[in-house]
C-alpha positions as CSV (number, residue, x, y, z in Angstrom):
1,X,90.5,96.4,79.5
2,X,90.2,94.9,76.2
3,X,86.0,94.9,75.2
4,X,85.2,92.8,72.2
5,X,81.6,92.3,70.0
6,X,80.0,89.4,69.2
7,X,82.3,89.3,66.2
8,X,85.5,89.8,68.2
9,X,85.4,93.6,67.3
10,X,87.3,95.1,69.9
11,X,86.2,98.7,70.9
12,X,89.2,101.3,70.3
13,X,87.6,104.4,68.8
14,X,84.8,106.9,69.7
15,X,83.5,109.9,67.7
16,X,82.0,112.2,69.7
17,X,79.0,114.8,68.5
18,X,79.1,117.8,70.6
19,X,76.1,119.1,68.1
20,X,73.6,118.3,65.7
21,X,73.5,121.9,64.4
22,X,75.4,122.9,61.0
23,X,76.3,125.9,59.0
24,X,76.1,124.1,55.7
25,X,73.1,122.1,54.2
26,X,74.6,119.1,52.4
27,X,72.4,117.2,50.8
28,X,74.2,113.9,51.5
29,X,74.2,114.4,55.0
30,X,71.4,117.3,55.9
31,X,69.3,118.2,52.8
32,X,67.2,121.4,53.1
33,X,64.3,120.0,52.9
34,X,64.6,118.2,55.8
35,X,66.5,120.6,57.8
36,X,65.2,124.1,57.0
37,X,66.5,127.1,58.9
38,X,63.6,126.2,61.3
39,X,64.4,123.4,61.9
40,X,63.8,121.8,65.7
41,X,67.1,121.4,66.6
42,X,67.9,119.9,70.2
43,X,68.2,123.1,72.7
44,X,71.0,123.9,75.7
45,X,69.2,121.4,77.7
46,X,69.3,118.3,75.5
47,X,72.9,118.6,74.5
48,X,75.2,117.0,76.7
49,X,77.2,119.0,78.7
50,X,80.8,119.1,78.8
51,X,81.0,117.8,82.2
52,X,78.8,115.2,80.9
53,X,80.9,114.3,77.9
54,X,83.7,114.2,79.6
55,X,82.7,111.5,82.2
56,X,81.4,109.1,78.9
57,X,84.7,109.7,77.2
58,X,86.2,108.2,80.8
59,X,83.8,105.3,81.0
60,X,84.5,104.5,77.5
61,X,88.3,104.7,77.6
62,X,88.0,102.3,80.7
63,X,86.7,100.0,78.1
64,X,89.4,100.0,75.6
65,X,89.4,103.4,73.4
66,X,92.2,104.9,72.4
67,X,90.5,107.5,69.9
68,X,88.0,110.0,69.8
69,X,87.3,112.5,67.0
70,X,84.6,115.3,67.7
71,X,81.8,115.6,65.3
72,X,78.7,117.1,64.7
73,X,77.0,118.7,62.6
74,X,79.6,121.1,62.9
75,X,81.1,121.1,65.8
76,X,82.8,124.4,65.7
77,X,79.5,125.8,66.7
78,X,79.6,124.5,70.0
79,X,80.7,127.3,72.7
80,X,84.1,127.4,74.0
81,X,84.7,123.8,72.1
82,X,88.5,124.3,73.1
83,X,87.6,124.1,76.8
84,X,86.1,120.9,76.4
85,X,89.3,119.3,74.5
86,X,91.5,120.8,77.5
87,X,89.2,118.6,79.6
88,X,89.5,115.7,77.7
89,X,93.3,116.1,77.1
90,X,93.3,115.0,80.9
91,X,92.0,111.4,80.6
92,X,94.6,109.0,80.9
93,X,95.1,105.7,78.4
94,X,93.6,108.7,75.7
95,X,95.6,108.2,73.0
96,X,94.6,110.6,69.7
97,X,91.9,113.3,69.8
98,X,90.7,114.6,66.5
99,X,88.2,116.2,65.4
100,X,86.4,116.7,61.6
101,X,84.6,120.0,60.9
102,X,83.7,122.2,57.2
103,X,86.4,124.6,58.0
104,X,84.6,127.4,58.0
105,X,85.2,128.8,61.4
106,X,88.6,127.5,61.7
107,X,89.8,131.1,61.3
108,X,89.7,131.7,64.8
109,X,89.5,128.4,66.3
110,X,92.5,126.4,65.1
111,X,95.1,128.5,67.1
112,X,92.6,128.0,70.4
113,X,92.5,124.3,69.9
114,X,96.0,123.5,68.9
115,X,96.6,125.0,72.4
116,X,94.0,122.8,73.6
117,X,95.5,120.0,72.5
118,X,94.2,118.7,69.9
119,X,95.9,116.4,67.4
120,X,94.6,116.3,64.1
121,X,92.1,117.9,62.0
122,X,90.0,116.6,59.4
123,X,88.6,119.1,56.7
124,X,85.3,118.1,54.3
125,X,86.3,119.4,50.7
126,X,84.1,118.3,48.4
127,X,84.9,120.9,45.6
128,X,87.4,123.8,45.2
129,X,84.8,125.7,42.2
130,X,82.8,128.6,44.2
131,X,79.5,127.2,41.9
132,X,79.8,124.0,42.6
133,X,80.9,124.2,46.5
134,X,77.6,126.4,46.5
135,X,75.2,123.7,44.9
136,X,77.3,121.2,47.4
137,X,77.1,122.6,50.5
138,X,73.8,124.5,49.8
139,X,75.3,127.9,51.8
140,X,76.1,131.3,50.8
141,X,79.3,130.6,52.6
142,X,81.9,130.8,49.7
143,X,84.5,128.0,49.2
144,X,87.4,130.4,50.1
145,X,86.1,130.9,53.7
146,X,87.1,127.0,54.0
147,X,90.3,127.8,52.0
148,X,91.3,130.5,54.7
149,X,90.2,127.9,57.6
150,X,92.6,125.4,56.5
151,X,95.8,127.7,55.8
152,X,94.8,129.1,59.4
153,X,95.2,125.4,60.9
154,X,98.1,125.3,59.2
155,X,99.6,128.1,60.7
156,X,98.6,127.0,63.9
157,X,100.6,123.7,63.7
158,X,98.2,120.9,62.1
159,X,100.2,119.1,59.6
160,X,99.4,117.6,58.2
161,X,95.8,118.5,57.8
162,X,93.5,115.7,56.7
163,X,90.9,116.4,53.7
164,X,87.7,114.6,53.2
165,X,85.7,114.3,49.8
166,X,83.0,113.0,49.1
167,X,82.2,111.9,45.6
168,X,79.1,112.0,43.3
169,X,78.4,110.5,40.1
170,X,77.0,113.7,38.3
171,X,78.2,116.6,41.1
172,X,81.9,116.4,41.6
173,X,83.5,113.5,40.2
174,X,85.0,116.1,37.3
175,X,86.6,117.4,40.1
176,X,89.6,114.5,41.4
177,X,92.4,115.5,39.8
178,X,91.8,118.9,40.6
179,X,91.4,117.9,44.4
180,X,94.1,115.6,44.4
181,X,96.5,118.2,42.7
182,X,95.5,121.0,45.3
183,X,96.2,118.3,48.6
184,X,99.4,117.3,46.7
185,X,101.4,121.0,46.5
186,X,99.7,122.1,49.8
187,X,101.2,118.9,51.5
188,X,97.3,117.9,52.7
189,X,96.3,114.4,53.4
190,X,93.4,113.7,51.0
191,X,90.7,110.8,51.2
192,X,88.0,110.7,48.8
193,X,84.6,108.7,50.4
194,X,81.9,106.8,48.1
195,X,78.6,108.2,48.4
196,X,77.2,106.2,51.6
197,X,73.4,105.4,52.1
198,X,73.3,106.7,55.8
199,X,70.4,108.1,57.2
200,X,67.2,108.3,54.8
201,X,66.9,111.7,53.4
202,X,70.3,111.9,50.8
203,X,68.4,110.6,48.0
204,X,70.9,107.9,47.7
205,X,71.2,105.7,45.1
206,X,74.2,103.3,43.5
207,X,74.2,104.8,40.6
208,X,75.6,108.0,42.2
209,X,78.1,105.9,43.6
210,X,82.0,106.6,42.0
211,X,83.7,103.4,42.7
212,X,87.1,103.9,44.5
213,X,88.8,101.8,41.7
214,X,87.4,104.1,39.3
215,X,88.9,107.3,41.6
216,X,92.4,105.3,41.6
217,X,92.3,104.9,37.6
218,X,91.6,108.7,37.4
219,X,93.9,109.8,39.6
220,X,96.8,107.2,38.2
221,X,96.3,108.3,34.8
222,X,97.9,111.4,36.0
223,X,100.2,110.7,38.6
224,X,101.5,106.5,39.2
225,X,100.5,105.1,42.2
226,X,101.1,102.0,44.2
227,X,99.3,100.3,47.0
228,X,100.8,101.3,50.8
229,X,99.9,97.8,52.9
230,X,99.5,98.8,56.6
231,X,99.2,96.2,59.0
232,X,95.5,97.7,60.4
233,X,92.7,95.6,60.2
234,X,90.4,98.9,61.4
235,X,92.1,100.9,59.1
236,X,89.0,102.7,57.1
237,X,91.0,103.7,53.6
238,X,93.3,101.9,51.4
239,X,96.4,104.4,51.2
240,X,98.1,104.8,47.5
241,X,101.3,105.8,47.5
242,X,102.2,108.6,44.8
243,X,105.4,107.8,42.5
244,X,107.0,110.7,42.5
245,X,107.3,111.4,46.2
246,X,104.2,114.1,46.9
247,X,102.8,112.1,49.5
248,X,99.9,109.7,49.6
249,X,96.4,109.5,48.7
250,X,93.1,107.7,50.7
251,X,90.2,105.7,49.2
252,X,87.4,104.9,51.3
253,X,84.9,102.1,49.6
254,X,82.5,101.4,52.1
255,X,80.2,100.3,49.3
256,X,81.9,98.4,46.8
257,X,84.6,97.0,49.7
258,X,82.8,97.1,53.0
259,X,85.2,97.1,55.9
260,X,82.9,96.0,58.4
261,X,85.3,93.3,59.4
262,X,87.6,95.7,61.2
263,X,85.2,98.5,62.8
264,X,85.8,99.0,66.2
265,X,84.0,102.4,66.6
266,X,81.4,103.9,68.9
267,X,79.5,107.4,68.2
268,X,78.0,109.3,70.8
269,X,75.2,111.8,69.8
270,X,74.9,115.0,71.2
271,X,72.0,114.3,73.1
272,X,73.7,110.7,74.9
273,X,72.5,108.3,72.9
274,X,75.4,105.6,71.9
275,X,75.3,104.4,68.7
276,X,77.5,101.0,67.7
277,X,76.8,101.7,63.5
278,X,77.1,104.5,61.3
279,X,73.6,103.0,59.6
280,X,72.0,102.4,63.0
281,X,68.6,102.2,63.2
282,X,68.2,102.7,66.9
283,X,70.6,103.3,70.1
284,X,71.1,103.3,73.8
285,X,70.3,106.9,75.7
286,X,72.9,106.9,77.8
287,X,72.1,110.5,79.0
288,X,69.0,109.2,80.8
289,X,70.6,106.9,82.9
290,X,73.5,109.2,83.7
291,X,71.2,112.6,84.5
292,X,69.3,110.1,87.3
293,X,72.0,109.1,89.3
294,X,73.9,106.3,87.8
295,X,77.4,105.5,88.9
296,X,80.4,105.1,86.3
297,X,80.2,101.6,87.5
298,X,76.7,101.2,86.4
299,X,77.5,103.4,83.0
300,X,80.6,101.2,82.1
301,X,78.5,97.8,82.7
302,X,75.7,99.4,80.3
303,X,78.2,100.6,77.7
304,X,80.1,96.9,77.7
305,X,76.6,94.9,77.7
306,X,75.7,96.6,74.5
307,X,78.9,96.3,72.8
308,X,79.3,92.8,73.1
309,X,76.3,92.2,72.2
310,X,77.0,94.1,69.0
311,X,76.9,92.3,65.6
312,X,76.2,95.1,63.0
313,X,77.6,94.9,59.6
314,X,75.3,96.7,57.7
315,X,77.6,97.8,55.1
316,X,78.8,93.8,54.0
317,X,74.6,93.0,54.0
318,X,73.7,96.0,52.2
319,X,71.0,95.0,49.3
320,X,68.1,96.7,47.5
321,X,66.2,95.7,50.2
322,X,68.0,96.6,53.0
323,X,68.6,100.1,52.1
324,X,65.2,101.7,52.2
325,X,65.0,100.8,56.7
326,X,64.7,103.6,58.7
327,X,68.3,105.1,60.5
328,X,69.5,108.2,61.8
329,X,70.6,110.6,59.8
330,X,74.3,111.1,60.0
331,X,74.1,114.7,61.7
332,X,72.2,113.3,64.8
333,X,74.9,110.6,65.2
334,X,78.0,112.5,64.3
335,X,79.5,110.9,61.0
C-alpha cells in the first residue's frame, strides 16, 4: 500500500527510538544542562514495550515502509535490544533494519545483533582526539572505547560500517581530513552532517554551521573527488566518489540544501508518540490509543490520516524567525 503526504511524500522509512536515555551528553543533541545525571527520564512503564513496538513497526509496514533504523538516545541501553530485532526480523514486506548508536557498548553487542539480524550499523564519530571527543561528547568515556566498538562490529560481519560526523565551526572542523583518512584505510562509510537546529537547547546558531561545500573543498584538496548521481529522490547525502579508488564519501546539507523535497520518514519516540519531522513541534501518542484497546485497523487508519495530512518542510522555510519555535529535542524523537 503505497501512503503519500499532502506533497506526494510517500512513507518508506521509520526510525524507531527504543530509548530516550544516553551514555554521552552531546551538546548538539543532549547538553548537560538540560539533561543532568538526574535527569527525569521516562521509566519501564512509559517506554514502549517490545511487544508494543513490534505491532507499530507492523501497522506501519502495512503502510508502505521498507526501513527502520533503531535510535535513541542510545539505544544500546535498552535490555536484550537483540531480542527485539529477532522480532522484527519476522515482519514481512521489511526490507533493511538498521540501527545508529555511539559505539560504546558495541563490544558486546555487535556479535548478538548480527545474529539478530540486523543489517547495517551507523557509528557517531565526531572526533578521533581523546580531548576533544571528551569536550564533544561531554563523558569520561574515552574515544577508544568507540574505537574498540567499531572493530568489534567489524568482526562480527558489519561492513561496511557507516560513520556519522557532525561538524562545528570552532569544535571539530580541524578534524576532516583526519576523519576522512581514518574511514578511508579502515574501509568505513563516512558522512559528515551540518550542525542542525533541532530541538531548542544546542545553542545553535549558523555561524557554527560548516557548509558541505566547504567539507568537499577540504577534503578534495587532499584526495580528488567527483560527484556519484544516484537515482534517489529520498536519498539524504550527496555521495563523492574518491579518485583513487578508496571508496566514497557522504555530505549531508540539510541547511544550506534542504532535502525536504524527498523525506519520506516517520520517527517513533520511545514513549509512542509518532512524529512526521525531525523539527516537530508536536506529534500523535500513539501509545495511548494502542494501551486502550484499539485494533491495528483503527492504529493503521490513525497512522495514514496523519500522514497525509502531512506538509512539513521545515528545513526549506527555515529563517531567523522560524528557528527560535519550540520542538522536541532530538533524544526524545530518536534522530
Amino acid at each position: 500500500m503505497r501512503v503519500a503526504d499532502s506533497l506526494d511524500r510517500p512513507l518508506r522509512a521509520l526510525r524507531v527510538s527504543v530509548t530516550d536515555r544516553c551514555n554521552f551528553r552531546c551538546p548538539y543533541c543532549m547538553p548537560r544542562e538540560r539533561c543532568a545525571d538526574q535527569h527525569p527520564f521516562l521509566d519501564r512503564g512509559q517506554v514502549l514495550s517490545f511487544e508494543e513496538i513490534e505491532r507499530l513497526v507492523r501497522v506501519f509496514v502495512g503502510l508502505g515502509v521498507e526501513k527502520v533504523r533503531l535510535t535513541g538516545g542510545e539505544p544500546l541501553l535498552r535490555h536484550d535490544l537483540p531480542s527485539l530485532v529477532r522480532r522484527l526480523r519476522t515482519i514481512q514486506g521489511l526490507r533493511e533494519l538498521t540501527l545508529t548508536t555511539n559505539g560504546v557498548l558495541l563490544d558486546d553487542l555487535a556479535k548478538p545483533l548480527r545474529t539478530a539480524g540486523l543489517d547495517r550499523l551507523t557509528v557517531s564519530l565526531d572526533s578521533l582526539d581523546p580531548a576533544r571527543f571528551a569536550s564533544l561528547s561531554d563523558s569520561q568515556i574515552p574515544v577508544e572505547r568507540v574505537l574498540a566498538g567499531i572493530e568489534a562490529a567489524r568482526a562480527a560481519g558489519f561492513s561496511p560500517i557507516k560513520l556519522n560526523c557532525v561538524v562545528q565551526r570552532g569544535q571539530n572542523e580541524a578534524e576532516i581530513l583526519a576523519l576522512a583518512d581514518f574511514a578511508r584505510e579502515q574501509d568505513h562509510s563516512l558522512r559528515f552532517i551540518e550542525f542542525m537546529d533541532v530541538g531548542t537547547g544546542n545553542g545553535w546558531q549558523l555561524d557554527r554551521v560548516v557548509p558541505a561545500a566547504e567539507v568537499a573543498r577540504v577534503l578534495a584538496s587532499r584526495w580528488p573527488l567527483e560527484p556519484v548521481r544516484r537515482d534517489c529522490p529520498n536519498c539524504v547525502a550527496q555521495h563523492w566518489r574518491y579518485l583513487d579508488g578508496h571508496g566514497e564519501v557522504g555530505l549531508i546539507a540539510s541547511i544550506t540544501e534542504p532535502f525536504c523535497q524527498g523525506c519520506d520518514r516517520a520517527r517513533l519516540s520511545a514513549k509512542g508518540t509518532l512524529y512526521t519531522c525531525l523539527f516537530a513541534s508536536e506529534g500523535l501518542d500513539l501509545k495511548t490509543f494502542l494501551r486502550t484497546g484499539a485494533s491495528d485497523t483503527d492504529l493503521k487508519a490513525m497512522v495514514e490520516s496523519r500522514w497525509r495530512r502531512r506538509e512539513d518542510r521545515y528545513s526549506e522555510c527555515r529563517t531567523n524567525a522560524t528557528t527560535p519555535r519550540p520542538k522536541v529535542e532530538m533524544f526524545q524523537m530518536g534522530g
